[in-house]
C-alpha positions as CSV (number, residue, x, y, z in Angstrom):
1,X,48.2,109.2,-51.0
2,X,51.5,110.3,-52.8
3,X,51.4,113.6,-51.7
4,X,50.8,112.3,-48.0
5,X,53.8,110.1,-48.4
6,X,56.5,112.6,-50.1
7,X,55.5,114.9,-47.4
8,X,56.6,112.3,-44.7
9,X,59.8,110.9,-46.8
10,X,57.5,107.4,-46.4
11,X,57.8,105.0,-49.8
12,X,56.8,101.6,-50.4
13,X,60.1,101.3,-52.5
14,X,62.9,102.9,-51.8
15,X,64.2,105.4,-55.2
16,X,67.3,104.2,-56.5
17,X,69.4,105.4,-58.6
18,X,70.0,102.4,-61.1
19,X,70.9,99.8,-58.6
20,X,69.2,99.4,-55.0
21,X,72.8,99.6,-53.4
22,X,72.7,103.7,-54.9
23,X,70.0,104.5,-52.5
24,X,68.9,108.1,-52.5
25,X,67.1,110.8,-50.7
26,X,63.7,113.1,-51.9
27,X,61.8,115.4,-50.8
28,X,58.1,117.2,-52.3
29,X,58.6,120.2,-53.5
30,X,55.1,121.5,-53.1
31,X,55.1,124.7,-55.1
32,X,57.6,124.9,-58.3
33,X,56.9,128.4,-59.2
34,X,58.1,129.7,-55.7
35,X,60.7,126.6,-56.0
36,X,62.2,126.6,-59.2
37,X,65.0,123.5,-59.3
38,X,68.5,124.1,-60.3
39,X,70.8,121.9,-62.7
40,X,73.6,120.7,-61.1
41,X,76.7,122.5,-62.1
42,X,78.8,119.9,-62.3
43,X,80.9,117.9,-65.4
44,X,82.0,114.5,-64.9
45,X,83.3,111.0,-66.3
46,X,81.2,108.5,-64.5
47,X,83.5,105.8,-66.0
48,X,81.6,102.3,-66.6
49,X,77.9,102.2,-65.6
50,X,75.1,99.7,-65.3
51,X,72.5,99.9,-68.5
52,X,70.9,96.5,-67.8
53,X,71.0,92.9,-67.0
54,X,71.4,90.5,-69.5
55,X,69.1,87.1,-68.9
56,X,69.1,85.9,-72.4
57,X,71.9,82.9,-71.5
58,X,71.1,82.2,-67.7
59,X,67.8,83.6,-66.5
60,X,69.5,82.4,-62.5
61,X,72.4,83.9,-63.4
62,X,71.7,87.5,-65.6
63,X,75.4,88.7,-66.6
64,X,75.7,92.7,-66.7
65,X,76.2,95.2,-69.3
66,X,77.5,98.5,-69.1
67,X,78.4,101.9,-70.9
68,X,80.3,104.5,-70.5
69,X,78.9,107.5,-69.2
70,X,79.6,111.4,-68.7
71,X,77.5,113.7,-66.2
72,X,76.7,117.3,-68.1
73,X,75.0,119.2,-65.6
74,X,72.1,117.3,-64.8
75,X,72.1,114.8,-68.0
76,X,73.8,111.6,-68.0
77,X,75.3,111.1,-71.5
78,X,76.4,107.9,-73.2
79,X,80.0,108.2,-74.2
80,X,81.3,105.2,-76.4
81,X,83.9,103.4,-75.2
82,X,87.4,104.5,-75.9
83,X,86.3,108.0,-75.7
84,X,87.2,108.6,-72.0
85,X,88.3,111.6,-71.5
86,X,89.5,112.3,-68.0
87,X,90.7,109.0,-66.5
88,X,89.0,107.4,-63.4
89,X,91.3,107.0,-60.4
90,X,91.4,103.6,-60.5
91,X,92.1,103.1,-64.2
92,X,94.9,105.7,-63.5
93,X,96.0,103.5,-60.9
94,X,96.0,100.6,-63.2
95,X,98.1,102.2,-65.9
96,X,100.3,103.3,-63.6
97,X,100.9,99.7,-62.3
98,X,101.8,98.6,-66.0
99,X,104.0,101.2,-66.3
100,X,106.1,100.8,-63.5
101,X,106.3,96.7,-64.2
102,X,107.1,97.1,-67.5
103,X,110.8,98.9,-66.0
104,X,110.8,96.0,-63.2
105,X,110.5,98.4,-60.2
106,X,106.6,96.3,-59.3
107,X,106.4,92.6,-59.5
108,X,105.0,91.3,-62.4
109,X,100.8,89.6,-62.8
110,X,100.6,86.8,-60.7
111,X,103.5,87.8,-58.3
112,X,104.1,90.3,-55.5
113,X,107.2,91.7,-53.3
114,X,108.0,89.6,-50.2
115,X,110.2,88.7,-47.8
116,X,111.8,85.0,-46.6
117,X,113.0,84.5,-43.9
118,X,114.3,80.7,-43.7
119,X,115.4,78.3,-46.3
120,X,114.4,74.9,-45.8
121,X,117.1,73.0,-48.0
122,X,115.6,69.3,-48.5
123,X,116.4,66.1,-49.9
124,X,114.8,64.6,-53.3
125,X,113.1,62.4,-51.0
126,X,111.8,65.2,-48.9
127,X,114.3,64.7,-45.7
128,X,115.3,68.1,-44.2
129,X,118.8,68.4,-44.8
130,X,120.1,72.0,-43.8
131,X,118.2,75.1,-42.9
132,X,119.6,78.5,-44.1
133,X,118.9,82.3,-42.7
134,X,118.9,84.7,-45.4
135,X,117.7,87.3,-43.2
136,X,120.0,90.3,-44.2
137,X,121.2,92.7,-41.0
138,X,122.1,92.8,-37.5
139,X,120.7,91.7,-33.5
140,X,117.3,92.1,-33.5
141,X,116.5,94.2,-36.7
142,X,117.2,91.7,-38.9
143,X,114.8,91.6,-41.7
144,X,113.8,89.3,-44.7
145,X,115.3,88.7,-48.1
146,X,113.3,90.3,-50.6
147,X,111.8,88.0,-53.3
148,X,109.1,87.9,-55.8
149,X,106.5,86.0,-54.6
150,X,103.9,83.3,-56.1
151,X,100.3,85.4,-55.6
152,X,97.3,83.4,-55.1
153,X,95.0,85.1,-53.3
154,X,94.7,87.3,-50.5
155,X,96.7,85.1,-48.3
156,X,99.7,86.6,-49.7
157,X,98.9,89.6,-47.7
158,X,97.0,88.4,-44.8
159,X,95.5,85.3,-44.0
160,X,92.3,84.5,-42.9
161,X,91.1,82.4,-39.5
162,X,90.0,79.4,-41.7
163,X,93.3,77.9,-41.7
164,X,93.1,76.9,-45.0
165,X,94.1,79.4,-47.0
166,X,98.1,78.3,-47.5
167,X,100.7,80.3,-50.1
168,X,102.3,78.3,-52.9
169,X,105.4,76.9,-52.1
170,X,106.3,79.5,-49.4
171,X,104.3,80.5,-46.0
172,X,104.6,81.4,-42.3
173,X,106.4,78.8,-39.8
174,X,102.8,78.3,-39.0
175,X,101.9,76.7,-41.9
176,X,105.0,75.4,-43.2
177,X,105.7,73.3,-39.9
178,X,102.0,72.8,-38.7
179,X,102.4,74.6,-35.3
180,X,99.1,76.0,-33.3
181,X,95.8,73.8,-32.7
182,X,95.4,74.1,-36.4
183,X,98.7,72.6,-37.3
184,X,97.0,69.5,-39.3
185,X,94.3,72.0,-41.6
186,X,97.8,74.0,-42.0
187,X,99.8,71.4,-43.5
188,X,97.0,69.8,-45.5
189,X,96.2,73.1,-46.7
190,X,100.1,73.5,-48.0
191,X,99.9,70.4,-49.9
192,X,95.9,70.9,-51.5
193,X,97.5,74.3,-52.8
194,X,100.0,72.3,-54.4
195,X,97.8,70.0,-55.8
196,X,95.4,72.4,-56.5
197,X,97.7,74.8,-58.1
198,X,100.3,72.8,-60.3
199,X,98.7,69.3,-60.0
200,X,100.6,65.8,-61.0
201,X,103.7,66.3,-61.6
202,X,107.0,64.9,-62.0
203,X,109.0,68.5,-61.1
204,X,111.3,67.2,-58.6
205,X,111.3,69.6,-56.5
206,X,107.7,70.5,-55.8
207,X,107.6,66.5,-55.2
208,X,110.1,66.7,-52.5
209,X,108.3,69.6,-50.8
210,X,104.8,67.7,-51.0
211,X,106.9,65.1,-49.3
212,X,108.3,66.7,-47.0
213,X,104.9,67.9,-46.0
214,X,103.3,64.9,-45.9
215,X,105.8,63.2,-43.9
216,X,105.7,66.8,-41.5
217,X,101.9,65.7,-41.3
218,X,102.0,62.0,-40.4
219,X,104.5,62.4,-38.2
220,X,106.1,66.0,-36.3
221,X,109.1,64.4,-35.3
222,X,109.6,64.8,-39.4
223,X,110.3,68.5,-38.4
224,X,112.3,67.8,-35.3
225,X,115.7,69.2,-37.0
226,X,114.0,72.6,-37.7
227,X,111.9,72.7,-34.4
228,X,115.2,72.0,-32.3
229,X,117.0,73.7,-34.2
230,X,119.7,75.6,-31.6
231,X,120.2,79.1,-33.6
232,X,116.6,78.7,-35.3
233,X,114.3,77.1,-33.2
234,X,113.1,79.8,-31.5
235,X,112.2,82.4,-34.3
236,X,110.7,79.1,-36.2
237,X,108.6,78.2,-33.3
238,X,106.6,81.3,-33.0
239,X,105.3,80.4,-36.1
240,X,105.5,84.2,-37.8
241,X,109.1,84.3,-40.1
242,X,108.6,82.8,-43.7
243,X,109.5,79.6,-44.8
244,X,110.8,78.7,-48.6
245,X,112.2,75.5,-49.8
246,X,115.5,74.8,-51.7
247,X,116.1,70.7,-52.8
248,X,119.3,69.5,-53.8
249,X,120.2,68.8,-56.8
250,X,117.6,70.8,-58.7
251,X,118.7,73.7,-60.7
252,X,116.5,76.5,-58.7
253,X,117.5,78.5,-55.7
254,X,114.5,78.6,-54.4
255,X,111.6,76.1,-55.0
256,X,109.0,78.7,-56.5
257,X,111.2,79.5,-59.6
258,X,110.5,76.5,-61.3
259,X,109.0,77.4,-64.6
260,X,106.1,75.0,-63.6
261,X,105.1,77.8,-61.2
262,X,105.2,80.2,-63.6
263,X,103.4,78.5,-65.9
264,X,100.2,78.1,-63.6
265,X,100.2,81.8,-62.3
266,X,100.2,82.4,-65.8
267,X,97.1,80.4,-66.7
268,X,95.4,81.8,-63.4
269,X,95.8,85.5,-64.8
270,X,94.3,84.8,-68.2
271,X,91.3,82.9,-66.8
272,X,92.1,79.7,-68.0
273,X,91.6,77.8,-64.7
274,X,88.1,77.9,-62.6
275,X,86.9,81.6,-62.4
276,X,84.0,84.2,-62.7
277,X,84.0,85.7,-66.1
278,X,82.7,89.0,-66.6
279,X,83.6,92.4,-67.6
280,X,86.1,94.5,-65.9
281,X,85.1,98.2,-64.7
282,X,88.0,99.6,-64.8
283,X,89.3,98.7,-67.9
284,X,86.3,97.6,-70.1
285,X,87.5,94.4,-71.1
286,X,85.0,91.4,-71.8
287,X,85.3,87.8,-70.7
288,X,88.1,88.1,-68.2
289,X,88.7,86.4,-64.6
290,X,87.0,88.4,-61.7
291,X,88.1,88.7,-58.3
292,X,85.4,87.7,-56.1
293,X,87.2,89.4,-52.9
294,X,90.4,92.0,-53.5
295,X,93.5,92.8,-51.3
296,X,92.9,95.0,-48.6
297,X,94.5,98.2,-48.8
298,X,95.2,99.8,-45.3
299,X,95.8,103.4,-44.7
300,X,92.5,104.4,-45.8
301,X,91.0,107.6,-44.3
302,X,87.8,106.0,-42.7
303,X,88.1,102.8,-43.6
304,X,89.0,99.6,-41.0
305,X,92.4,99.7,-39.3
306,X,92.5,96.2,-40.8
307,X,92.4,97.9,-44.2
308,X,89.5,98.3,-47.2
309,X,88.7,97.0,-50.3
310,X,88.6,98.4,-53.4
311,X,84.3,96.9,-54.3
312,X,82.8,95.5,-51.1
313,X,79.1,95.0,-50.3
314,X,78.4,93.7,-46.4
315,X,74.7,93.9,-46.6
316,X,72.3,91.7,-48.2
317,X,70.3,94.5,-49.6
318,X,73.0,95.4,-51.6
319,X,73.4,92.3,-53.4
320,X,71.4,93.1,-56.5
321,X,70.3,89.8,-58.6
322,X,71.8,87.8,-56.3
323,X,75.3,89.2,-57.5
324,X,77.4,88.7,-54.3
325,X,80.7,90.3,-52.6
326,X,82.4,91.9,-55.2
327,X,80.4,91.2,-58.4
328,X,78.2,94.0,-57.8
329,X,80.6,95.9,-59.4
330,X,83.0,93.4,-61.0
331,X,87.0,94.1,-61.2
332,X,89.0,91.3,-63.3
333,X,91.8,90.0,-60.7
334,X,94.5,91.3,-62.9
335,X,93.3,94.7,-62.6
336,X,92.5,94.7,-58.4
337,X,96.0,93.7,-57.7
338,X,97.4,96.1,-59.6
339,X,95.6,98.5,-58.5
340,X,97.0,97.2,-55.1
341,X,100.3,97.0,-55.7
342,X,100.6,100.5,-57.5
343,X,98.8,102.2,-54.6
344,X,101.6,100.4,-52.1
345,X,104.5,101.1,-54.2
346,X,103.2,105.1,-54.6
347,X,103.1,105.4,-51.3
């Protein structure tokens, strides 16, 4: 019965190579004398590899374990961590991420480059006071001030069609003015971040944006000055420049430099808050924060025009022990975005 099989390519179970998602091909080789295999002449760093699951703590659950492996011609080696050798792409990526924001030319963890467009300059009380345009150039190829940006997700980069997914402190007119059929999920979604993100608090200006949201929700006519605006109107209403806040009377020139900002990026990145803990691939570090879905990165030869990620899985079979999305092959959020950001700023 085998034999009949591996003539045919037919298997009851499909030959994997350590994880069903490494699928592979085989063929019978009927006479080995007349056939004799080959090793394959090829050296290399495998980086961090699956050795087993782990169900001692939650049988549902298993967490991973893995080593560090080097390919020698046919034999796959156990290489102690530490003892790299020739760096993975990725981890080369990484370090050169944290090389380039320790000089300040990348924005730091828990930040990214951006652009605003508008400055919405409110009241303690959350009244929209003055609007200003700090879009720097000429006619129509004006373009947006560049700032460092709070980063909570992928939304900083693209958002998705839930309408749901809102930036701290800054957005798109769409959100920040709650324009489209999904103006109310917009708006609520801009104040849940901000409760979500920096909670209770007595800040005064992150209280006079929640208000000024709030208000914006109950009631439009709360945005009228912006909407009606007659030099800014018209860029605000399609819904696509960015929107920051400024309040009077509060010593920061723009909303999201309160240190209470900082403070909860800050607590994100080291995995203080709500996350998946596990251990990182391309670095080798235990217990951190993992990103269940990364940034896209567009420009990819083959991938999406929408762009790719750096660990997806889009078919069920690939989900080994019920490990789903990215946790297949789990990269600790501090590590995918800069992996991002040092692939956009080399090229």
């Amino acid at each position: 019965m085998f034999e009949r099989r591996a003539r045919k390519g037919q298997c009851f179970h499909r030959p994997y190579l350590g994880c069903r998602e490494f699928a592979c091909d085989f063929r019978l080789i009927k006479n080995p004398e007349q056939e004799p295999t080959q090793p394959i002449q090829d050296t290399r760093d495998l980086g961090f590899m699956l050795y087993d699951m782990n169900f001692d703590y939650h049988h549902a659950d298993p967490s991973p374990l893995f080593f560090s492996g080097i390919y020698e011609e046919w034999n796959c080696k156990y290489r102690p961590a530490g003892n790299r050798g020739e760096r993975m792409i990725l981890h080369a990526l990484k370090e050169y991420y944290d090389r380039k924001a320790v000089i300040g030319e990348i924005a730091p963890d828990g930040w990214i480059g951006g652009g605003i467009d508008f400055l919405f300059e409110l009241e303690r009380d959350g009244q929209l006071c003055d609007i200003a345009d700090l879009r720097e150039g000429t006619g129509k190829k004006k373009q947006p001030r560049p700032f460092q940006l709070p980063n909570i997700g992928n939304q900083a980069l693209k958002h998705t069609n839930s309408g749901t997914d809102a930036n701290l402190l800054w957005d798109n007119a769409k959100f920040v003015l709650g324009l489209g059929p999904k103006g109310d999920l917009h708006l609520q979604s801009m104040i849940d971040t901000i409760d979500q993100w920096l909670g209770p608090t007595d800040d005064a200006s992150v209280v006079a944006v929640r208000a000024f949201l709030e208000q914006g929700l109950k009631d439009r006519n709360h945005f009228k000055l912006a909407m009606e605006h007659s030099e800014y109107g018209e860029p605000l209403g399609t819904g696509s420049v960015r929107v920051s806040f400024r309040v009077k009377e509060t010593p920061y020139p723009i909303v999201f430099q309160s240190p209470i900002v900082a403070s909860a990026l800050e607590r994100e990145e080291e995995g203080t808050d709500h996350s998946v803990i596990a251990t990182c691939l391309i670095t080798g570090e235990q217990n951190v924060a993992v990103a269940i879905t990364h940034p896209v990165i567009k420009g990819i030869r083959g991938a999406q025009s929408a762009g790719a990620s750096i660990v997806s899985f889009n078919e069920e079979a690939f989900t080994s022990y019920g490990k789903k999305q990215s946790l297949n092959a789990p990269v600790s959020k501090k590590s995918g975005y800069s992996i991002y950001k040092g692939i956009e700023h080399a090229a």
